[in-house]
N, C-alpha and C positions, 0 to 999 in steps of 0.2 A: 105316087108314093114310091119312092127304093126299095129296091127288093133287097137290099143288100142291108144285112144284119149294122145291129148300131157297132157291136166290138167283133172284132175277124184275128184269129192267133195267125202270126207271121206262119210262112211256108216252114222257114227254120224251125219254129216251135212245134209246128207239128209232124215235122218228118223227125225230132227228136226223142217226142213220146206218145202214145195215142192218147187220144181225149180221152177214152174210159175204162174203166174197167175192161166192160165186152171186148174193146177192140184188144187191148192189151192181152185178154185172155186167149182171142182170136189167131195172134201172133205165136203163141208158143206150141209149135210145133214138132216134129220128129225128123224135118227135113235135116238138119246138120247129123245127127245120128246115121239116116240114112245114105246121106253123101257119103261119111266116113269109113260105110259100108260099103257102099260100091269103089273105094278105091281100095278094098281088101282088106280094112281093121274090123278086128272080130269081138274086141273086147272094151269098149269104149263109156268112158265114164263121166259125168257134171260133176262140177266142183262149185262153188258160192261160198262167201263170207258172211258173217251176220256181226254184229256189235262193233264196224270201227270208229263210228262216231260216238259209241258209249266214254263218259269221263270214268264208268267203274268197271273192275272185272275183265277178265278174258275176252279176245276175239275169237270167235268158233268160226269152225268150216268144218263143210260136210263134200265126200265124194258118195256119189250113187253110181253104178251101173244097173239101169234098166233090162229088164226083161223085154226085148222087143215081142211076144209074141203072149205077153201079159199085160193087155191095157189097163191102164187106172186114167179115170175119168177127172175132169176139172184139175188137171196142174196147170200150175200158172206161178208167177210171182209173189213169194210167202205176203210180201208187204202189203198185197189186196185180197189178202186173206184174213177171214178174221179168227180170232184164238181157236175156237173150236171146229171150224174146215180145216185148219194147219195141221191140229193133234190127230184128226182123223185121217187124213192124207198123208202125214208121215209114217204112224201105224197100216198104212197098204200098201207104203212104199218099199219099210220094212220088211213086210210081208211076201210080196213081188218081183221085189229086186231082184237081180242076181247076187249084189253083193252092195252092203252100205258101208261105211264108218264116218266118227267124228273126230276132228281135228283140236286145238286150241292153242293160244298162246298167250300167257299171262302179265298181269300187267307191268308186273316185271321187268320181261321181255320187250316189252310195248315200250318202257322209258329207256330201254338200253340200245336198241334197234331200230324205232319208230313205228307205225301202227302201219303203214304200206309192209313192209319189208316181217313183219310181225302177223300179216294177213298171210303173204303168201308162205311163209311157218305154217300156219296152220293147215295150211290147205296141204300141203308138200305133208304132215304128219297124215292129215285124215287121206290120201293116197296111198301111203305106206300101211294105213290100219287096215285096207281092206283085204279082204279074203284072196282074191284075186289079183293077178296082174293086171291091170291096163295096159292097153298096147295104144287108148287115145284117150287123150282130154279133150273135153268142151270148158269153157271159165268162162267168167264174168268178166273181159276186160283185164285179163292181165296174164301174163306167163310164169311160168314157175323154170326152177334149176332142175328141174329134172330130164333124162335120156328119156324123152315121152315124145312120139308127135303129140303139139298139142296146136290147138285155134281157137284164140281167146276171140269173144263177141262182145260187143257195145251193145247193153243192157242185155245180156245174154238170158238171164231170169225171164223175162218177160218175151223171149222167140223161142228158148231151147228148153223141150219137157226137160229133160236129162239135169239141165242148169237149174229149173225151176224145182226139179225135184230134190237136188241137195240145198238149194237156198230153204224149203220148208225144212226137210231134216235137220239142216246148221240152227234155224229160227228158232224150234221148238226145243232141239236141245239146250240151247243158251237161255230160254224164259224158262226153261225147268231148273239150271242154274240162278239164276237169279230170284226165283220163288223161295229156292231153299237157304240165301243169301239174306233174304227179309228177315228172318227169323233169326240171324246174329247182329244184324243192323238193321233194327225195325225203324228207326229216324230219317230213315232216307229214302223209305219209300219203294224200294227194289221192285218189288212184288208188281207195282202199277207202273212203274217211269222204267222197269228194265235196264236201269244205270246209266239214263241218255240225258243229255242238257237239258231237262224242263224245268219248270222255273222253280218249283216242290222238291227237285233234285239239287238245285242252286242255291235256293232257300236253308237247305238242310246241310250243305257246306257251306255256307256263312255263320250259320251259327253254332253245327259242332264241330268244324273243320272235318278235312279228310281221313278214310280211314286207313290202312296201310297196304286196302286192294283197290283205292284207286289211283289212276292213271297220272304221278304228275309229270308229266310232260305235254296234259292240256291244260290249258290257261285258265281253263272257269277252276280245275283243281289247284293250280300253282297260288293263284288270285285269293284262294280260303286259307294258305297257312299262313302263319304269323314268322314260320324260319322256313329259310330256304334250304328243300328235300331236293328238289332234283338240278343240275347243273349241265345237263347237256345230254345227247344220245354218246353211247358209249363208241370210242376210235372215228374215224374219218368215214364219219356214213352222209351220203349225199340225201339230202330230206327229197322227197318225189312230191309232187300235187297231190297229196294228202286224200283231197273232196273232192277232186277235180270231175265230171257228170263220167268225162271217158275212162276214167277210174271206180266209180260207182259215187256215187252219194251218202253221205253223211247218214242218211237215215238207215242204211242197210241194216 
């Protein structure tokens, strides 16, 4: 008999994301913090986006600087967290941090700009809100216009506490906006779908069209009006690979 399993994930698949949770969780560690340190940055901060593949609402970002010398236990990836490990984890990160803030850029911004260029808004805002300077960024896969050294990582959420810890603070922030969202647009579900493509959220734009906080410059929204609201991103903006895995994923 083979010893050899019936299905095997390519090498590619699996040097792009770990099978599981554990290992995923296993990965987010303080090594890039600590490198950052030893080449002499003293004030170093995670950045994350949460909501760019939402059709509704703002894109958040959160900057954390950690307290290296204040551990908090179990960070990891907001996304294999479930609602109530997030709210507890961001209330100890709040807590611990050296300095936190939230970012955002509305949907507004989102049809004028595009939702790449509209991410790194927010995040370049939630930089500027915090207490402190930063002298380093850690991100998710992307660089900002700022005078910062910084070192973007591919799926950074899931290796760097620092990353993983504003990806929870951005998450919770924006589901606490969107809870309070439900209650002016109870039709649409906010509270449970968080303003993302599900089919309850598509369902609810077919048949009372969009409202004037969502996104049209994504197709499931453009596809519910009966006239045409949006016409293009605003001046000569070069669109980027939107979803692309080295840019983050749709679900963030």
């Amino acid at each position: 008999m083979s010893k050899r399993p019936e299905k095997r994930r390519s090498r590619s698949q699996e040097a792009k994301r770990p099978t599981s949770a554990e290992e995923r969780s296993i990965r987010c560690l303080s090594r890039y913090e600590n490198q950052a340190r030893d080449r002499g940055f003293r004030c170093i901060a995670g950045l994350d986006e949460v909501g760019r593949g939402a059709l509704f609402g703002p894109v958040f970002a959160a900057a954390v600087v950690l307290d290296p010398d204040r551990n908090i236990r179990g960070l990891r990836d907001s996304k294999i967290l479930d609602a109530s490990q997030r709210l507890r984890l961001s209330e100890e990160i709040k807590r611990k941090s050296i300095a936190w803030a939230v970012g955002a850029a509305d949907a507004f911004e989102i049809d004028q700009i595009n939702i790449y260029q509209a991410s790194r808004l927010a995040m370049v805002r939630a930089v500027e809100a915090l207490s402190v300077q930063p002298d380093f960024l850690l991100l998710d896969a992307m660089k900002l216009d700022l005078v910062i050294h910084q070192q973007p990582l591919i799926d950074g959420d899931a290796k760097c506490r620092a990353i993983a810890a504003a990806s929870i603070v951005a998450k919770v922030a924006r589901d606490e906006c969107m809870d309070r969202w439900q209650a002016v647009f109870p039709a649409y579900h906010l509270a449970a779908n968080k303003g993302y493509s599900t089919p309850d959220h598509k369902g609810a734009l077919r048949r009372n069209g969009p409202t004037s906080l969502h996104r049209f410059s994504f197709e499931p929204v453009r596809l519910s009006c009966s006239e045409t609201w949006w016409t293009g991103y605003k001046g000569e903006i070069v669109q980027e690979e939107l979803f692309d895995e080295t840019a983050k994923g749709a679900g963030a």
